[in-house]
Each structure stands twice: as structure tokens, then as C-alpha cells.
NUTOR-770960 format. One line per 5 residues: their letters; for each residue x, y, z of N, C-alpha, C. Coordinates in Angstrom, 2 decimals, m for minus. Layout:
BEGIN
a) X,Y,Z,X,Y,Z,X,Y,Z ~ ...
This chain:
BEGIN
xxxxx) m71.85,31.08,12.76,m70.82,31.87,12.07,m69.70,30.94,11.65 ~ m69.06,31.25,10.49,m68.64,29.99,9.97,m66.68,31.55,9.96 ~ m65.49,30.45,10.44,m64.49,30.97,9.56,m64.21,30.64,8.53 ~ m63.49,32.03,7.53,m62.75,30.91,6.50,m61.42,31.62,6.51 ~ m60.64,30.65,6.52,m58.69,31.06,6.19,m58.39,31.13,4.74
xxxxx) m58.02,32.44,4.44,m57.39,32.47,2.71,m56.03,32.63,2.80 ~ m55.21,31.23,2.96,m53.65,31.59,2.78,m52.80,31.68,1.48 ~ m52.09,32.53,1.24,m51.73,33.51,0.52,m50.58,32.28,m0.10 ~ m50.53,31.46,m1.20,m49.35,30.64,m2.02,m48.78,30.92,m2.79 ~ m48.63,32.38,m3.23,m48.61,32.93,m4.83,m46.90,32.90,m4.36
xxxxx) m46.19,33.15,m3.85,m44.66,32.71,m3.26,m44.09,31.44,m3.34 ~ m44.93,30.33,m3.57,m44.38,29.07,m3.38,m43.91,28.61,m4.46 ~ m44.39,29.06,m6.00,m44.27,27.98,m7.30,m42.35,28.74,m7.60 ~ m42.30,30.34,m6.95,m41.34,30.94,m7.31,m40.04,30.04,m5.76 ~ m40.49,29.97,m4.48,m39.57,28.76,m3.86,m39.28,27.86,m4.55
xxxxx) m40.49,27.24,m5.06,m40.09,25.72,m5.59,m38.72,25.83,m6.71 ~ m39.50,26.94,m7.75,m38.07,26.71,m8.63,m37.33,27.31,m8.15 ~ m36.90,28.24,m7.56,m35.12,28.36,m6.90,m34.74,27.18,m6.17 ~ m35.50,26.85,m5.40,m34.65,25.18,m5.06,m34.68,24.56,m6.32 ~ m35.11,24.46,m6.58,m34.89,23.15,m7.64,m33.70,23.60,m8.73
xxxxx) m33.62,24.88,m9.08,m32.52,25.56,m10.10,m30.92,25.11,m8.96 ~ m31.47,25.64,m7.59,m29.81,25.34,m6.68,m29.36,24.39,m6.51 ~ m30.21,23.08,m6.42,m29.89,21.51,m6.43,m29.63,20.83,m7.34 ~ m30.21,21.35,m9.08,m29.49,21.04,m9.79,m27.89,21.79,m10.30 ~ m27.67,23.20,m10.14,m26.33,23.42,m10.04,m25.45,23.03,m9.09
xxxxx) m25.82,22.73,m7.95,m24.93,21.35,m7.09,m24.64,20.54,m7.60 ~ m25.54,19.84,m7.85,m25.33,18.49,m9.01,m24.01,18.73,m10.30 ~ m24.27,19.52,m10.51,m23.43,19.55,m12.06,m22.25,20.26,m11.44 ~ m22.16,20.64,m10.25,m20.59,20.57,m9.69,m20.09,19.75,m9.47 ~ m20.58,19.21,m8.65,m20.32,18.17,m7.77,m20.30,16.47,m9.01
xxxxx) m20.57,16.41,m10.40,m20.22,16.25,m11.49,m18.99,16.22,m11.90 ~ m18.79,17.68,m12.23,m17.59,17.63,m13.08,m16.71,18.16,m11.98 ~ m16.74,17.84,m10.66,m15.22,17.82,m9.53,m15.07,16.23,m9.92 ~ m15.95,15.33,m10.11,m15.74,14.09,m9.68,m15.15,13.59,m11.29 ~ m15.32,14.23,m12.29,m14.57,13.86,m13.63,m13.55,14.71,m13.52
xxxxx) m13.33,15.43,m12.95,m12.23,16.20,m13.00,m11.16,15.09,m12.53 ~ m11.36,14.76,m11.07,m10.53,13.83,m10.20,m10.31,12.31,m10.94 ~ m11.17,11.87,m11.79,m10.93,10.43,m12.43,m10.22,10.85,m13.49 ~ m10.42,12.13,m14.36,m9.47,11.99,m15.59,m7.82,12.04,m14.93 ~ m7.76,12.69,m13.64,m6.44,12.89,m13.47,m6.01,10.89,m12.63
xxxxx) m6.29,10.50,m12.39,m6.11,9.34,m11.77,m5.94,8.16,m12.97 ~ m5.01,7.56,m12.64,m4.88,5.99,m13.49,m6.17,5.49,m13.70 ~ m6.20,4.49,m14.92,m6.85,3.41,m15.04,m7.16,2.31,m14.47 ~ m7.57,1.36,m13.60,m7.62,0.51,m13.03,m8.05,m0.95,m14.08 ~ m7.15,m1.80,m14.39,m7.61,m2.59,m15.52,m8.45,m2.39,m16.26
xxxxx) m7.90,m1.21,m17.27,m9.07,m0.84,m18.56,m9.63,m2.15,m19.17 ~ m11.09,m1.78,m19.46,m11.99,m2.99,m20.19,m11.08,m3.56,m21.50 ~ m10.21,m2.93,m21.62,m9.67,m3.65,m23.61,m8.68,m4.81,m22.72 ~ m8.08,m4.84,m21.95,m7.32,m5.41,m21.24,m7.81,m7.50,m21.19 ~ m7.02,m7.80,m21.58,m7.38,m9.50,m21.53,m6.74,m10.03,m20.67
xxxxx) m7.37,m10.92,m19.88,m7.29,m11.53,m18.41,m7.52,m13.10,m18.85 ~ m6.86,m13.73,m18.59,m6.65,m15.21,m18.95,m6.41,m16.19,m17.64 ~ m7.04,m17.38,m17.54,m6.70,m18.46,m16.59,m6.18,m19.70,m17.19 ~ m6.13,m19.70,m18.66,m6.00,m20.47,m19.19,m4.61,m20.48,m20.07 ~ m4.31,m21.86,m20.61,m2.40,m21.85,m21.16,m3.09,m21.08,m22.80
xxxxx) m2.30,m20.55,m23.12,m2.05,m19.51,m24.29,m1.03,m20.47,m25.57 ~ m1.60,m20.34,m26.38,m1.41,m21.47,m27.27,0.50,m20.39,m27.44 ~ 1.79,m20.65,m27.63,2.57,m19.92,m27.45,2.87,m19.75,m29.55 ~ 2.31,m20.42,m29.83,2.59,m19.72,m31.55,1.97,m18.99,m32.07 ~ 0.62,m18.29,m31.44,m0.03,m16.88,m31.70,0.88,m15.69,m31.24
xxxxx) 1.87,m15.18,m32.43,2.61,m14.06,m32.49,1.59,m12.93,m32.07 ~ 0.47,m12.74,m32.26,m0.04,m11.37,m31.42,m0.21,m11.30,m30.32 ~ 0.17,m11.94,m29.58,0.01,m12.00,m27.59,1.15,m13.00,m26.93 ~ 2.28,m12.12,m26.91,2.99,m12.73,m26.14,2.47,m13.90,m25.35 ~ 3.66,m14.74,m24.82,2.74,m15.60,m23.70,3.67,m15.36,m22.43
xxxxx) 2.89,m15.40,m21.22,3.90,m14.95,m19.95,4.64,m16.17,m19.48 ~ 5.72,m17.29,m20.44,6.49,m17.86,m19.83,8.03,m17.86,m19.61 ~ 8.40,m18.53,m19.62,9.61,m18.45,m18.87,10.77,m18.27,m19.80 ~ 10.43,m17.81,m21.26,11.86,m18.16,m22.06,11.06,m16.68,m23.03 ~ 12.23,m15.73,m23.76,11.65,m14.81,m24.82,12.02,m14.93,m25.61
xxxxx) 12.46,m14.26,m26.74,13.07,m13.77,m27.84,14.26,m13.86,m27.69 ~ 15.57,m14.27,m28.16,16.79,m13.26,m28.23,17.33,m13.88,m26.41 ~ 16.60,m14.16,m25.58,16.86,m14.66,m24.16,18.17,m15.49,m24.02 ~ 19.30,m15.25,m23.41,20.51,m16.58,m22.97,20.71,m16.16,m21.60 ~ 21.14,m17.54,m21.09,21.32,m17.54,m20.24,22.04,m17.20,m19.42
xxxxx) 22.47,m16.56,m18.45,23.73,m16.15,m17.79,24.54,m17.05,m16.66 ~ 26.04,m17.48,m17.24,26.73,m18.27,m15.57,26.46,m17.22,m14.70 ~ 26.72,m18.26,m13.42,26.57,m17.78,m12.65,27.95,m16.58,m12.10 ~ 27.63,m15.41,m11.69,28.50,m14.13,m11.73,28.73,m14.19,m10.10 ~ 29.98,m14.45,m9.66,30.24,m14.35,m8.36,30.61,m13.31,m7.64
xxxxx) 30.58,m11.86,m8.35,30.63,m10.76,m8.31,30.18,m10.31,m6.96 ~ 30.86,m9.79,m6.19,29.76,m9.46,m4.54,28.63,m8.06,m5.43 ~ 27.46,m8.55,m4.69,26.34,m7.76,m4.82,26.92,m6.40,m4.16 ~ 26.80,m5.49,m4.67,27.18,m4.21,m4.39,26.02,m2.61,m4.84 ~ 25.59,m1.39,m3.39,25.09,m1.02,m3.91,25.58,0.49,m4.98
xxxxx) 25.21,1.22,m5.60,25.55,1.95,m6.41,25.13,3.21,m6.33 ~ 25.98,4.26,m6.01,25.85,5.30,m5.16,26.05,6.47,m6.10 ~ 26.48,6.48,m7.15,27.27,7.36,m8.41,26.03,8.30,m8.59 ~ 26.72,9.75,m8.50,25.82,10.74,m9.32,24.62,9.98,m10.63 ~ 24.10,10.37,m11.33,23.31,10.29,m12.88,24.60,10.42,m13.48
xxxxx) 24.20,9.23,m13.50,25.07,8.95,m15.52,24.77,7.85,m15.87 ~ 25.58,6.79,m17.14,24.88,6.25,m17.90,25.74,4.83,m16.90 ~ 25.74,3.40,m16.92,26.80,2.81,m16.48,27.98,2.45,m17.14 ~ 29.01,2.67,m16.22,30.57,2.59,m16.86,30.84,1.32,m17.99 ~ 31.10,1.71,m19.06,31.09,0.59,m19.93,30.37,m0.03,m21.20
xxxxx) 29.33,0.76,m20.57,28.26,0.60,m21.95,27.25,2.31,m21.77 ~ 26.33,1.76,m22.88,25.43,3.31,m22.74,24.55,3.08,m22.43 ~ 23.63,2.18,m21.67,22.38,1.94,m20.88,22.85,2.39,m19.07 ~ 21.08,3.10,m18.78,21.36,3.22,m17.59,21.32,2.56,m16.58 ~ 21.49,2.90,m15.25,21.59,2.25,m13.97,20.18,2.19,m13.35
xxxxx) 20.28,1.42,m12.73,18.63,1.62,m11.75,18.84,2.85,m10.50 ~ 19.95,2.49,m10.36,20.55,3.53,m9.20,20.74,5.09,m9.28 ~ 21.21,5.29,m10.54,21.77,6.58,m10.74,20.62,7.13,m11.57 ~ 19.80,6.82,m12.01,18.34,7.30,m13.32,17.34,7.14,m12.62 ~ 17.26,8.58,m13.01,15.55,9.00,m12.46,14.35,8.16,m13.08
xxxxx) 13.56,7.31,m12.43,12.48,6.75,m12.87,11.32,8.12,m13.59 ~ 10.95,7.44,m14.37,9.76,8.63,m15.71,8.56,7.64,m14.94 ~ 7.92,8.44,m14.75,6.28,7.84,m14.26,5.60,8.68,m14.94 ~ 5.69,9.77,m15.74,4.76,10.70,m16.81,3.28,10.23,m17.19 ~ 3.76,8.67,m17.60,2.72,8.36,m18.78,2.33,7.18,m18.47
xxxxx) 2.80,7.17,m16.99,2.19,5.50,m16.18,0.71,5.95,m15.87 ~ m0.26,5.84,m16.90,m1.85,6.52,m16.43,m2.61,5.13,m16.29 ~ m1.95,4.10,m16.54,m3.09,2.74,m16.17,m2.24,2.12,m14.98 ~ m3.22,1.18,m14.36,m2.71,0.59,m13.36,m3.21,m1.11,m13.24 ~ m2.17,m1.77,m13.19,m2.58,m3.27,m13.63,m2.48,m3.25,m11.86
xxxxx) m3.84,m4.35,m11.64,m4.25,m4.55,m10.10,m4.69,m6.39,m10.08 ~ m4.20,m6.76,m9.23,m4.58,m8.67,m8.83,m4.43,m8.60,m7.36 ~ m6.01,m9.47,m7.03,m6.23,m9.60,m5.85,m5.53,m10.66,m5.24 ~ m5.02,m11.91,m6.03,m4.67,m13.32,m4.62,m3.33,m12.63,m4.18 ~ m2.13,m12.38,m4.81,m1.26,m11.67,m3.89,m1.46,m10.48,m4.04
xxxxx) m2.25,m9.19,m4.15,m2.63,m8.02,m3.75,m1.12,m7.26,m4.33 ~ m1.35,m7.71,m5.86,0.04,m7.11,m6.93,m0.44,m5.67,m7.74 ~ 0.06,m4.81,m7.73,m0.30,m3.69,m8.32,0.95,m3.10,m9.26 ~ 0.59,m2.60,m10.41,1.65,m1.60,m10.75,1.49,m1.16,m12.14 ~ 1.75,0.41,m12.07,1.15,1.18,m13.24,2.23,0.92,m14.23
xxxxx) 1.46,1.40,m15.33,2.53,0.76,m17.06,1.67,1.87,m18.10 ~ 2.39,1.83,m18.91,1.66,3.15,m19.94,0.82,2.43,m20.64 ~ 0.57,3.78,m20.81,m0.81,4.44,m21.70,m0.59,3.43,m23.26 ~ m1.61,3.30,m24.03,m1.70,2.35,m25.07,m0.64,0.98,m25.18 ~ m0.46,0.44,m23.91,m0.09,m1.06,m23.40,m1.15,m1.78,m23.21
xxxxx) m0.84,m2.99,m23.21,m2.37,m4.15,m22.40,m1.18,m5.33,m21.92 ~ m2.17,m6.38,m21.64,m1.83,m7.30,m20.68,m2.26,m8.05,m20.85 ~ m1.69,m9.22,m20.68,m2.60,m10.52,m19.93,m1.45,m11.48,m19.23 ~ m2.81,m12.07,m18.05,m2.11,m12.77,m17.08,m2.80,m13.88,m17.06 ~ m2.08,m14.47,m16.04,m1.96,m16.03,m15.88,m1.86,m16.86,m14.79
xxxxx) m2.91,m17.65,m14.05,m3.12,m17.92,m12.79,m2.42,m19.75,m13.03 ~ m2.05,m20.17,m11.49,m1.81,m21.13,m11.46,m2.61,m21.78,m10.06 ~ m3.38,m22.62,m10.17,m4.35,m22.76,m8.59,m5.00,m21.18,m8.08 ~ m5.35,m20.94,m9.16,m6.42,m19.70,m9.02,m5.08,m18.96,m8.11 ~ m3.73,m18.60,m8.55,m2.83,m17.67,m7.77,m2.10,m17.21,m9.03
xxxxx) m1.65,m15.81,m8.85,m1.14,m15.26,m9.79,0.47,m15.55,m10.13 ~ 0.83,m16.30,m11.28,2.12,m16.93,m11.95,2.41,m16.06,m12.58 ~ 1.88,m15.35,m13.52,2.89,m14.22,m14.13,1.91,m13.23,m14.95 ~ 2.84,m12.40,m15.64,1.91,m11.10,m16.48,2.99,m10.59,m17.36 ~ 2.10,m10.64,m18.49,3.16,m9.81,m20.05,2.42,m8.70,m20.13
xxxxx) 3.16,m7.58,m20.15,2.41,m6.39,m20.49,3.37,m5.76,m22.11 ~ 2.71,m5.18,m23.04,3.12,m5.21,m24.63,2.97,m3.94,m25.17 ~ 3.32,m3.16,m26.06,2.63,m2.10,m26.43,2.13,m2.33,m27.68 ~ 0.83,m1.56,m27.40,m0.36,m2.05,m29.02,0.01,m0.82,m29.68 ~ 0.81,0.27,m29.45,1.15,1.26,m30.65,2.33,1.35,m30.92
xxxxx) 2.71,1.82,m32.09,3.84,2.15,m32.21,3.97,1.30,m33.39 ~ 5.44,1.91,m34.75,5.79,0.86,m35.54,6.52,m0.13,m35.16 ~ 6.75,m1.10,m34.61,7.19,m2.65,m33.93,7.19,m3.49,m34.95 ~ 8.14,m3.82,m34.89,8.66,m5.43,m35.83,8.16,m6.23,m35.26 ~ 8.91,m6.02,m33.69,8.64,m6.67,m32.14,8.39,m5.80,m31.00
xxxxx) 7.31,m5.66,m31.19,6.33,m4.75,m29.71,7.30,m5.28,m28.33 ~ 7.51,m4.02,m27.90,8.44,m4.17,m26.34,7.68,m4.29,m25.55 ~ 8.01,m5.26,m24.40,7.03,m6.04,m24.14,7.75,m6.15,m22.39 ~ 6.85,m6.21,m21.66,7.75,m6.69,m20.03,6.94,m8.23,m18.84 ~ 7.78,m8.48,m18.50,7.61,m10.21,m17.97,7.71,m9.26,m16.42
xxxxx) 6.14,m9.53,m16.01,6.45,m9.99,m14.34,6.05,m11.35,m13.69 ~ 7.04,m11.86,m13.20,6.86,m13.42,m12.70,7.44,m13.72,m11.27 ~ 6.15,m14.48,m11.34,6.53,m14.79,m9.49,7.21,m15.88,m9.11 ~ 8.50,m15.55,m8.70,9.48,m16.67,m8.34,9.41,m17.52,m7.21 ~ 10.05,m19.16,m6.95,10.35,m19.72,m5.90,11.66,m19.26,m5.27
xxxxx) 11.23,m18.98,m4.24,11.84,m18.17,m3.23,13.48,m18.93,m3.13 ~ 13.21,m20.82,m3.19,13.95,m21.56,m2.94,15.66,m21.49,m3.77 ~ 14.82,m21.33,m5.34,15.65,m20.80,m6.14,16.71,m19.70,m6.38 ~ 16.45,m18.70,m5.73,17.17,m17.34,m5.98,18.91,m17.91,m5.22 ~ 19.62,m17.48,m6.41,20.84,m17.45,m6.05,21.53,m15.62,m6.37
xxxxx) 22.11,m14.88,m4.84,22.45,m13.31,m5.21,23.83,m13.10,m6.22 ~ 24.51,m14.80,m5.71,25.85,m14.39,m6.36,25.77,m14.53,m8.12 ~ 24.34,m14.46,m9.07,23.98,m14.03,m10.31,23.94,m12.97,m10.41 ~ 23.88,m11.96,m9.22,23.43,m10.39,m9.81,25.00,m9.47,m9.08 ~ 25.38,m8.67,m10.52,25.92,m7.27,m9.61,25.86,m6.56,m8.88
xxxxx) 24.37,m6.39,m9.07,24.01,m4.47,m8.01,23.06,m5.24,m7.48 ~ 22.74,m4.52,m6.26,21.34,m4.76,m5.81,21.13,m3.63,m4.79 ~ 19.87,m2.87,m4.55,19.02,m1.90,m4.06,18.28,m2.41,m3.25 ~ 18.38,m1.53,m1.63,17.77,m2.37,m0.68,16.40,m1.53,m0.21 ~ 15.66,m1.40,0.03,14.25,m0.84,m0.11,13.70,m1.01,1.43
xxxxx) 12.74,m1.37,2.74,12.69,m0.95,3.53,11.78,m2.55,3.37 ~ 10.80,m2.53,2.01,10.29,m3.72,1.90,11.02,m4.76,1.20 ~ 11.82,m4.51,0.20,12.69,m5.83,m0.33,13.73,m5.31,m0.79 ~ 14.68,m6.03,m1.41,15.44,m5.77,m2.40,15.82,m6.06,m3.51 ~ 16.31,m5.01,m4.89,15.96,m5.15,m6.47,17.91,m5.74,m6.46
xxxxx) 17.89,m7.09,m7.06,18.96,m7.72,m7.75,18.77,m7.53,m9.18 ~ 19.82,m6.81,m9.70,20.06,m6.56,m11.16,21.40,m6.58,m11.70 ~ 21.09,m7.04,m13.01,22.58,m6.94,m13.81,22.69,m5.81,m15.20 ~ 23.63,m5.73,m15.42,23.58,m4.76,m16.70,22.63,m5.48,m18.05 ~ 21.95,m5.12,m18.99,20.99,m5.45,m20.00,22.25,m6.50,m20.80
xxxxx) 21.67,m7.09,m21.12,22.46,m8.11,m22.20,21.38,m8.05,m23.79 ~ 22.26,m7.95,m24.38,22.25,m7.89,m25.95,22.68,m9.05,m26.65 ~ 21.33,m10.04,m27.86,22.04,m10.42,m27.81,20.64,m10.79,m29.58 ~ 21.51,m10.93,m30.89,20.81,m10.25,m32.37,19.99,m9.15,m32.09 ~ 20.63,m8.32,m31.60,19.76,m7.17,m31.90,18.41,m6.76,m30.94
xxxxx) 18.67,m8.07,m30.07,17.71,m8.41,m28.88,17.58,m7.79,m27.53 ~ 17.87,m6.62,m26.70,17.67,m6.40,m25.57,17.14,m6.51,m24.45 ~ 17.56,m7.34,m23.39,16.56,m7.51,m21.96,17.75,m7.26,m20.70 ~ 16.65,m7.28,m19.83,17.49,m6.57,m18.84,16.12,m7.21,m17.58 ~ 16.82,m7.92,m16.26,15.89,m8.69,m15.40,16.09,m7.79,m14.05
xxxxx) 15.36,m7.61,m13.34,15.38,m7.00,m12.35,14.67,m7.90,m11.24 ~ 15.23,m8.71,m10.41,14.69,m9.80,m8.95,14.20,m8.78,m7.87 ~ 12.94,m9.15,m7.73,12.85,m8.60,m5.99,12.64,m9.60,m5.26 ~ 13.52,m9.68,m4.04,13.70,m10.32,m3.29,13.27,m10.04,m2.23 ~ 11.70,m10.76,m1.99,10.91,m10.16,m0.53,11.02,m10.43,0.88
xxxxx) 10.38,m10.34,1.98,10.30,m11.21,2.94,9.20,m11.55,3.22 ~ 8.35,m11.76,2.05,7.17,m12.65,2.06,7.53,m13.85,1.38 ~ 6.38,m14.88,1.05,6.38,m16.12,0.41,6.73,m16.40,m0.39 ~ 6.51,m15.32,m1.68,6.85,m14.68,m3.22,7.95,m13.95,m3.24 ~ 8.87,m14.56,m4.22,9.60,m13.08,m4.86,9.08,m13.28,m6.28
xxxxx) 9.50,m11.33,m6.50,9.02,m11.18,m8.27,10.22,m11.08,m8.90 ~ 9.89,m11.43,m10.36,11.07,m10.77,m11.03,10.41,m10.08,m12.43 ~ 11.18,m8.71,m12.88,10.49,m7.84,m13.73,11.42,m7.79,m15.22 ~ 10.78,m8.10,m15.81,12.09,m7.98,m17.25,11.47,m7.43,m18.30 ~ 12.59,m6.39,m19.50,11.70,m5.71,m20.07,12.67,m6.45,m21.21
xxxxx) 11.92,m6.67,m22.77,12.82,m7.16,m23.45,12.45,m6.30,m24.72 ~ 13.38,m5.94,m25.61,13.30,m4.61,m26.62,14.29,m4.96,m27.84 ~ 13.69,m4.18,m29.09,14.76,m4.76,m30.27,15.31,m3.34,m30.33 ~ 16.59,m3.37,m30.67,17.36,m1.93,m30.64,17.97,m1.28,m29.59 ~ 19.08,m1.29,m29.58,19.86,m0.39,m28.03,19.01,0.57,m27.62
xxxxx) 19.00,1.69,m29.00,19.11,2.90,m28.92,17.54,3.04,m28.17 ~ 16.60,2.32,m28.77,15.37,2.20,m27.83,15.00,1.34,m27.09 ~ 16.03,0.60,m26.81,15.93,m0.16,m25.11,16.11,1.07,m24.49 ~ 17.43,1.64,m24.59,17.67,2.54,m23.44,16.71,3.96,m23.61 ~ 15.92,4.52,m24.07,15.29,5.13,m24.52,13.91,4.66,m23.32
xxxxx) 13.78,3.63,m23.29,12.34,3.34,m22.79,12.87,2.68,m21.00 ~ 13.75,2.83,m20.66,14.42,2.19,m19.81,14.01,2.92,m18.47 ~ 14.09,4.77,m18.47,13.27,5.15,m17.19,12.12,4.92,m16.92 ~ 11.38,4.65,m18.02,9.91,4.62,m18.15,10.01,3.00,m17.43 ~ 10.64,1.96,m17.74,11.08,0.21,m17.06,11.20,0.71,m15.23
xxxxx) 11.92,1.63,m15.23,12.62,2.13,m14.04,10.99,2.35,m13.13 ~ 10.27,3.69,m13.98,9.41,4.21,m13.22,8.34,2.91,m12.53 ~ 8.22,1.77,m13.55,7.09,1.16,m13.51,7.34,0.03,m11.98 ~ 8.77,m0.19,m12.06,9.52,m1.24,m11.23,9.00,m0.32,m9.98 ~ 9.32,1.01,m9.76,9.73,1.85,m8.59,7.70,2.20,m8.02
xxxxx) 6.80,1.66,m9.52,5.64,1.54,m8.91,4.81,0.46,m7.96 ~ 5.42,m0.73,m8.46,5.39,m1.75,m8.30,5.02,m1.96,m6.63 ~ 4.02,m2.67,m6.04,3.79,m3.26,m4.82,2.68,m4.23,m4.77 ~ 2.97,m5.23,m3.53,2.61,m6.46,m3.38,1.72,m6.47,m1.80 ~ 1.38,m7.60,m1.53,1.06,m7.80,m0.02,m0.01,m6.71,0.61
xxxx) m0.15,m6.76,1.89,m1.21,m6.13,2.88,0.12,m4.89,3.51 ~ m0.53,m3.51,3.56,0.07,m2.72,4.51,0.18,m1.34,4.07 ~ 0.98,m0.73,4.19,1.34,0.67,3.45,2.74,m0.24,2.74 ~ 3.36,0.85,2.02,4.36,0.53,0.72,5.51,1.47,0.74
């Protein structure tokens, strides 16, 4: 006598596709949560972005070069002024019509990219249709011009971060200075000078490096115009190993 087993599969082809219909609508959640979360997050050195190790010939007018002298740049004596900090409600500073670092709200709105370097572990976001390029010295980071590629510009406004010898810094050059928990920002009021605007902002660390951040602009009315947005980018700004 022989058995035979007839098991019954006509249930399985209808399992198979409901799993397979539920694992792919997982998928396409679990999708667009994860584009959801990157469109809202900065850029991390967008691909258009140019990264340089090499000296930058300095008479190619389309790319700034990140050294030590700009446009319109003079020099300042030295101001024996005691460094003092600045406590004043919002307003503009006494004397002229550009603002304070102290009293003006930093604009971070439209800081959606984020310029990132690993040898000193330098970060800091800058707007949307800007680029960059930087500049190593013994494979260590010496400085960075960041520019804007839109806009009608005679002279694209443009900002210098450069890493200073520590040895150098003298405070009795700066008016104000802002003391922070990690360093502190030495600044003076913007100087004007054909039509030229810059304005330097020192951080003075207690690491190896100090930075210094300068934004340089043709026109008052849009120096100071773009100046919280200078503010926001400074107030993004961090260096070194740790929290910030």
C-alpha cells in the first residue's frame, strides 16, 4: 500500500505577492524619508567646488587667489584702544551705518552648503550659489576664498579665511572683541576705502592656529546688506576635535 500526500499551494503565489507588494512600499518610504532629510541638510563640498594644492597664478581675475593682500586693502596702525566687549541693544554702530558683531543677529537662512577640511578639522557653512577654493601648505590647510558665482558683480564679494601665526597677533589692533567658551572674535569697524569695503574678524584660539575671517565688498550699501549673512557664517564656523 503505497501513501500519497496532496498539499494544497493554491495560497502561496497570492503570499508571495503581498510580501513582495509590502517590502517594496517599505522601500519607497524609507526612500523618500531619507531625501526628505538630505534636501533639508547642507551640502558637504558640492562637486562644482575647486580644491587646489597648488599656487594660483594671481592674474586670473576669475578666481580670486587666497593670499594675503585684496582689492581696495590698507593697512591699519596699530589702535591702542583697550579691547572692549559690546553689550548695546540691536542697532547699527555709533558713527557709521554698518553693523556690530555684537548687537546683529547672525542670518544663517541660506547657509545650505558647508565647506569641510580634514588636517585641522575646519568647517563652516556659506551660501547657496558661492564656491571655493583652498590652499594647502605641507599638505595643512593655509587658507580659503569663498566668492559668489551669481549675481550682477563688477567685483563678486568674496571672503578670506586664513590661518594665522599665533606668534603674530597683536589685541591692541582691534576695538571689540567677543569671548566665546572656545576662543575669542577681535574686530574692528569695516574700513572703506574707493568704494572698497572689508571688514577682518581674528579668532584667537587656544589651540596651535588662530583664524582670521574677512569679507571684502564694493558698495556700503551692500557690504552692510550682506554683513549678517558674514555674521551668520563666522558664528558657523568651527575647528579642532570635540563638541563646539
Amino acid at each position: 500500500m503505497s501513501l500519497k500526500f496532496n498539499i494544497n499551494t493554491a495560497d502561496s503565489p497570492f503570499f508571495s505577492y503581498s510580501i513582495s507588494v509590502l517590502l517594496h512600499a517599505a522601500i519607497l518610504i524609507i526612500v523618500l524619508i531619507l531625501l526628505n532629510i538630505t534636501n533639508e541638510k547642507p551640502r558637504i563640498n558640492p562637486r562644482f567646488v575647486l580644491v587646489t594644492t597648488q599656487d594660483i597664478n594671481p592674474d586670473k581675475n576669475s578666481q580670486p587667489h587666497p593670499n594675503r593682500s585684496f582689492p581696495g586693502e590698507r593697512k591699519k596702525d596699530n589702535d591702542n584702544t583697550e579691547a572692549a566687549k559690546i553689550t548695546e541693544p540691536l542697532k547699527e554702530n555709533p558713527g557709521n551705518s554698518f553693523y556690530s558683531l555684537a548687537n546683529t543677529n547672525a542670518d544663517t537662512t541660506n547657509l545650505d552648503q558647508v565647506y569641510q577640511e580634514p588636517t585641522l578639522n575646519v568647517t563652516m557653512k556659506y551660501p547657496a550659489g558661492w564656491t571655493y577654493i583652498d590652499e594647502d601648505v605641507n599638505k595643512k590647510l593655509d587658507g580659503v576664498t569663498f566668492w559668489s558665482t551669481i549675481g550682477n558683480y563688477s567685483l563678486p564679494p568674496y571672503i578670506n579665511l586664513e590661518v594665522k601665526d599665533k606668534d603674530l597677533f597683536d589685541a591692541g589692533r582691534y576695538k571689540y572683541n567677543i569671548k566665546t567658551w572656545k576662543y575669542t572674535v577681535f574686530y574692528n569697524d569695516p574700513e572703506e576705502m574707493e568704494n572698497q569695503v572689508s571688514q577682518v574678524f581674528y579668532i584667537r584660539t587656544n589651540s596651535s592656529e588662530d583664524f582670521s575671517l574677512k569679507l571684502i565688498m564694493s558698495g556700503k550699501d551692500e557690504f552692510k546688506s550682506f554683513q549678517p549673512i558674514f555674521f551668520g557664517m563666522l558664528k558657523s564656523f568651527k575647528f579642532g576635535n570635540g563638541l563646539f
